[in-house]
Z-matrix of the N, CA and C atoms (Angstrom, degrees):
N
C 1 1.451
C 2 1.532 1 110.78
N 3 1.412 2 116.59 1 -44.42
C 4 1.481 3 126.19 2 161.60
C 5 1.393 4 116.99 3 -29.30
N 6 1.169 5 123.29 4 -59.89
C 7 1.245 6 165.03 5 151.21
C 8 1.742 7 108.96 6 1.97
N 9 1.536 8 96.00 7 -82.42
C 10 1.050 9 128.08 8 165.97
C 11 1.311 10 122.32 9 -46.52
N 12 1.506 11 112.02 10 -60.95
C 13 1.834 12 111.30 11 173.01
C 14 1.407 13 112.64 12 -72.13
N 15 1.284 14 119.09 13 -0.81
C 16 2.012 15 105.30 14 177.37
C 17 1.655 16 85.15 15 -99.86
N 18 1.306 17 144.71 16 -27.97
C 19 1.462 18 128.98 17 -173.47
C 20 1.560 19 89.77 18 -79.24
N 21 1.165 20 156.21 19 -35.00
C 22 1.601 21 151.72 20 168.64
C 23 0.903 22 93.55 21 -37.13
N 24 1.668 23 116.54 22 -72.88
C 25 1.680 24 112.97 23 -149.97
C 26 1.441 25 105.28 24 -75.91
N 27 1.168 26 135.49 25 -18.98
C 28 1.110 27 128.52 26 160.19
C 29 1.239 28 149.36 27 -52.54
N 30 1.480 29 87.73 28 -48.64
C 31 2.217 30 114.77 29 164.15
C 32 1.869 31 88.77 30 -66.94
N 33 1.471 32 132.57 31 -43.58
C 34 1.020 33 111.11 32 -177.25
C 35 1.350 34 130.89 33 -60.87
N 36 1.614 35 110.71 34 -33.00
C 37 1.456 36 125.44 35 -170.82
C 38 1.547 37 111.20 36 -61.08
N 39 1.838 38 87.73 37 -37.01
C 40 2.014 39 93.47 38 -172.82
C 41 1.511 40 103.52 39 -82.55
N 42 1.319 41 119.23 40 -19.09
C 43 1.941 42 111.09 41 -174.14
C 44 1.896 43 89.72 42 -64.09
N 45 1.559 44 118.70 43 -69.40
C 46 1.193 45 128.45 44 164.39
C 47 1.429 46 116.92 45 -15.13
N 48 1.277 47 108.89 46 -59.20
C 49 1.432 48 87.44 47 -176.46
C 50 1.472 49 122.52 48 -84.83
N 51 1.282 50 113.12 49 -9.32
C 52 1.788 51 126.40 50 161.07
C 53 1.655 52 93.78 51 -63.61
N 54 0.739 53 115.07 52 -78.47
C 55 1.550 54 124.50 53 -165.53
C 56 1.659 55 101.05 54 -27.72
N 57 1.202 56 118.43 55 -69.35
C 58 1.558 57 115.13 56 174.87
C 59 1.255 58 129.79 57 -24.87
N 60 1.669 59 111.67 58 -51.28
C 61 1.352 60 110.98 59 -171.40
C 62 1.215 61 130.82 60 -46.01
N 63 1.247 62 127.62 61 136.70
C 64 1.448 63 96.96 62 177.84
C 65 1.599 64 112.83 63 -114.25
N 66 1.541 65 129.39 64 129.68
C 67 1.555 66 152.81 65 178.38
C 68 1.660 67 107.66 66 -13.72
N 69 1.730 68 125.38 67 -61.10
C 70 1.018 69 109.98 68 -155.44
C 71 1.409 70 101.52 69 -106.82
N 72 1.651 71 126.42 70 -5.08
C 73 1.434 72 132.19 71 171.22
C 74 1.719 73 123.28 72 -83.33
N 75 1.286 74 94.33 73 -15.13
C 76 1.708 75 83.69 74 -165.21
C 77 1.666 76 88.13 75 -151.48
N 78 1.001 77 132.35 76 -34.95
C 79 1.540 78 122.64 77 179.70
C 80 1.793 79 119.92 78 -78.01
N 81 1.577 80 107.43 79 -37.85
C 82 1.429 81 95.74 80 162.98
C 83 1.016 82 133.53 81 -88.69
N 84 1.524 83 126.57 82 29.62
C 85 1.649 84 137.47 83 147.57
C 86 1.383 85 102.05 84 -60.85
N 87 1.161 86 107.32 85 -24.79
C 88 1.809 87 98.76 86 -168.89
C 89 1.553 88 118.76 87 -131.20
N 90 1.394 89 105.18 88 11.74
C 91 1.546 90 115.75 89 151.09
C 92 1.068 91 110.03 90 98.46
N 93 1.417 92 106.49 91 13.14
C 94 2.387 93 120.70 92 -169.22
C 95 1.399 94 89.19 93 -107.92
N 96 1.377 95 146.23 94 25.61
C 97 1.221 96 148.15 95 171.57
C 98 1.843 97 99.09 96 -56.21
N 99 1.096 98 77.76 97 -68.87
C 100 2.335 99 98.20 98 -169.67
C 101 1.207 100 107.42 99 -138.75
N 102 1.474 101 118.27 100 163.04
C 103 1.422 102 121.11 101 -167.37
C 104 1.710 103 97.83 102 -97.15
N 105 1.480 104 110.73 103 -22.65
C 106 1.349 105 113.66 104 -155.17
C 107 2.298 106 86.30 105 -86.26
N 108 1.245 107 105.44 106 -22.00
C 109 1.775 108 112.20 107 168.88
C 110 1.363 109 138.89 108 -63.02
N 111 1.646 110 90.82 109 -15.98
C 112 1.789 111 110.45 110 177.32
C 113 1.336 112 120.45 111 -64.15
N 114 1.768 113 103.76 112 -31.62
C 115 1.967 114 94.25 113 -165.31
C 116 1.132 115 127.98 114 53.82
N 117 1.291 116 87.18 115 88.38
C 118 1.526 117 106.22 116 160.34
C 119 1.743 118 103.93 117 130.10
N 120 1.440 119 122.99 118 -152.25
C 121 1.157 120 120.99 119 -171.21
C 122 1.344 121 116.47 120 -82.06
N 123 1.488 122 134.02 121 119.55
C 124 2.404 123 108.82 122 -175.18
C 125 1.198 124 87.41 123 -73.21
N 126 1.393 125 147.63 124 26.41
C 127 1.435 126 127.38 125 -172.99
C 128 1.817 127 97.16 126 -105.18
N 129 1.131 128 89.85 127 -10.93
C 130 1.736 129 107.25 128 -166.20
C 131 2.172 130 103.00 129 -86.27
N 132 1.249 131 104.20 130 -36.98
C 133 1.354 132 130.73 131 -167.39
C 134 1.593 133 92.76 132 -105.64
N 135 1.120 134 131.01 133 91.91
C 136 1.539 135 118.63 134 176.65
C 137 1.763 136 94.54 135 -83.53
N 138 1.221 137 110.19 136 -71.96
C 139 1.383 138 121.02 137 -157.07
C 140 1.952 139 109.06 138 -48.24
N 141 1.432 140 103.76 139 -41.42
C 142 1.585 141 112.23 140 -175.69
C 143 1.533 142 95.19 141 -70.50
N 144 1.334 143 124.71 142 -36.48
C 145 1.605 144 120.19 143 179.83
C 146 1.508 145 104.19 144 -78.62
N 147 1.307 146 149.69 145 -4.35
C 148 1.361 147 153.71 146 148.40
C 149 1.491 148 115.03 147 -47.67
N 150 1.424 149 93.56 148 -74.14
C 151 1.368 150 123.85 149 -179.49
C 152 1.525 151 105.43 150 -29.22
N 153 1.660 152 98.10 151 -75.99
C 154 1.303 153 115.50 152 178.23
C 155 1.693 154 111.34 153 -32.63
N 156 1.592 155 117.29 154 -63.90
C 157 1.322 156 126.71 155 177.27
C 158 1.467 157 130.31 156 -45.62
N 159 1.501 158 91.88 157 -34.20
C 160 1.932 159 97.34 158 175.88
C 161 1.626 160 105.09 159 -70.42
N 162 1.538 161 115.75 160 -42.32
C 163 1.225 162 116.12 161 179.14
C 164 1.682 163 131.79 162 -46.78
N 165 1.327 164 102.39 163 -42.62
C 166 1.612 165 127.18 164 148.80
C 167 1.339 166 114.90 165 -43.03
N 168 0.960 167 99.27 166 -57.85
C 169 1.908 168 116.74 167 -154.92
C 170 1.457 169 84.94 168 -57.08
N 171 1.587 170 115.04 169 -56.41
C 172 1.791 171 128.08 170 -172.14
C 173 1.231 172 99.87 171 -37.13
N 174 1.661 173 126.79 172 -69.45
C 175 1.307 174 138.72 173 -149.75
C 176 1.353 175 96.95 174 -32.58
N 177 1.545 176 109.03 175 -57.36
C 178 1.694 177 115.48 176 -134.07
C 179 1.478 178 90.22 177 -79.12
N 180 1.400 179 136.91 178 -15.56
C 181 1.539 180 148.21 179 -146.27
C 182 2.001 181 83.81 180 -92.38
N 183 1.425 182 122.94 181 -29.74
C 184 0.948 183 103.13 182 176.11
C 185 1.895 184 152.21 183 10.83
N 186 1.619 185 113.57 184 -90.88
C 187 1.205 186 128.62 185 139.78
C 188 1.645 187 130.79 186 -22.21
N 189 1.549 188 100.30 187 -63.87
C 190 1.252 189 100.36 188 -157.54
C 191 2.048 190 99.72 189 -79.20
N 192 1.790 191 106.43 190 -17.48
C 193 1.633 192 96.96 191 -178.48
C 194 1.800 193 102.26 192 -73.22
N 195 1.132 194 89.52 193 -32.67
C 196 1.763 195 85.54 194 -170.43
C 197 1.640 196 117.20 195 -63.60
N 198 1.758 197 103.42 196 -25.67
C 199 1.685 198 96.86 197 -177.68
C 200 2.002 199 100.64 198 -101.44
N 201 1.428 200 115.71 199 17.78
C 202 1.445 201 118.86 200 144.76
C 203 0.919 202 120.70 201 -116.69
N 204 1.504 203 135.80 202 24.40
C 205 1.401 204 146.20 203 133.74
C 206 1.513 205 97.31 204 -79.69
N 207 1.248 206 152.66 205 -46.63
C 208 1.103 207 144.90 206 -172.27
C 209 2.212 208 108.15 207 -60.67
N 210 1.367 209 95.02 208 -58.16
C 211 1.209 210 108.74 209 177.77
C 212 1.513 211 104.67 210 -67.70
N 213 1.047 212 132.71 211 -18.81
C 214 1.652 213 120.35 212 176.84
C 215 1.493 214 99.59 213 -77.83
N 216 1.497 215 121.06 214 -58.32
C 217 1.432 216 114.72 215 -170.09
C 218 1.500 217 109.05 216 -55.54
N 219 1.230 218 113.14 217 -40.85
C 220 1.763 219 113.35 218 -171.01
C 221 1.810 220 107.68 219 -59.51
N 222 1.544 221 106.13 220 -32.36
C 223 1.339 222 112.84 221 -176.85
C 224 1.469 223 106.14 222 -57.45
N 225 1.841 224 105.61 223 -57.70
C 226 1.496 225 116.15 224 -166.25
C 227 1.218 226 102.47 225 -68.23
N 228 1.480 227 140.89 226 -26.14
C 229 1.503 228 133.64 227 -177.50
C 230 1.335 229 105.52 228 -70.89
N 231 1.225 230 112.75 229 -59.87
C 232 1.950 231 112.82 230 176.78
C 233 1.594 232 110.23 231 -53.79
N 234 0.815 233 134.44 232 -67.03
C 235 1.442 234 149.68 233 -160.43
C 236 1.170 235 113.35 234 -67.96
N 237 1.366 236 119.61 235 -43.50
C 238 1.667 237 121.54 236 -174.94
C 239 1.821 238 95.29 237 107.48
């Protein structure tokens, strides 16, 4: 069960730290700004068109990371 809650907080730590970045400061140095910014085909770019997609995918995760950041701390305060 131990087990289990350090791979949570972990998948949580990395959504978190996707979540931070922000699009037009630090991602379009490297061309993950927009898919429509790449030039050329994303069918051509699999992995940079991934990339790009998880970043999206993060946005919408919004809400629900912040109220399992809520429930993680409440866990680690009770529990130890």
């Amino acid at each position: 069960m131990r087990l289990l809650w350090n791979i949570f907080k972990a998948g949580l730590l990395c959504i978190n730290a996707i979540m931070i970045l922000h699009r037009h400061r630090f991602l379009a140095k490297y061309g993950l700004d927009n898919l429509n910014n790449m030039g050329g085909d994303p069918s051509e770019k699999p992995l940079k068109t991934q990339v790009i997609g998880l970043y999206n995918a993060v946005q919408y995760l919004k809400v629900p990371v912040i109220a399992a950041n809520c429930v993680t701390v409440l866990f680690e305060m009770i529990l130890g």
